[in-house]
Structure formats: structure tokens, C-alpha cells
Steps between C-alpha positions, in 0.01 A plus 500: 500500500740473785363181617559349137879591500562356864312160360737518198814558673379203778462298158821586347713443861328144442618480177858586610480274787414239285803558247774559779406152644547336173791660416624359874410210411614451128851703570744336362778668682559653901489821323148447330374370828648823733327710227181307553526546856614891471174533266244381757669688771403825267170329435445486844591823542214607295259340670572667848476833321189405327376392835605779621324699268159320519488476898588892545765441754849633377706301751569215271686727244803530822475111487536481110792718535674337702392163343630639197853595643532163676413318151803737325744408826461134432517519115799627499606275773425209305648629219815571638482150656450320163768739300789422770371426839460650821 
């Protein structure tokens, strides 16, 4: 049973993937295509705790952390860029 939800989540994450990219790619605006970018960095973030998960070795949840931090840090940078500039 556990191996059938780790398949499905793997198969969803694809699914995401796959939606984030066209969304990057069809964005009509900077905005659409910074949340496009934001949305595979939390994609991304799944997958190293899924792998994390599946391999046994809790090491990569410190990197997703800090992954996740770094992706917030330059949201808001860019944000903050596009609203008035650094």
C-alpha cells in the first residue's frame, strides 16, 4: 500500500511539473512567469523530500529547508525588484 502512494505522488509531481512548465511558458505576464518559476521550486522541493523518504536517509530534508528559504529570499527579492526596484 505504501509503495502505491509513493508511485502516485511520483505521478502527480510529474503532473505538476508538467503544468508549471506550461504555465512558464504560456505566461503572459513577469508575474505569471515568477509564479511558474516559484511553483517548480516547491515542486522540486517535493521531490527531495520524496527522495528523501524513499532512500531512508533524512539529510536531504536540511537541504529542502534551506532550498525552501533560499526560494522565499529571492521571491520576495524579485518582487520587490519588479514593484519599485532595488
Amino acid at each position: 500500500m505504501a509503495d502505491a502512494i509513493l508511485i502516485l505522488a511520483g505521478a502527480l509531481l510529474f503532473f505538476a511539473i508538467a503544468f508549471a512548465v506550461l504555465r512558464l511558458i504560456l505566461g503572459n505576464t513577469v508575474v505569471d512567469r515568477i509564479a511558474a518559476i516559484d511553483l517548480l521550486t516547491v515542486i522540486s522541493i517535493s521531490m527531495i523530500v520524496l527522495y528523501a523518504h524513499i532512500a531512508g536517509r533524512f539529510i536531504y530534508l536540511d537541504v529542502a529547508l534551506v532550498y525552501g528559504v533560499l526560494s522565499f529570499l529571492a521571491v520576495v527579492a524579485t518582487a520587490r525588484y519588479l514593484e519599485r526596484g532595488l
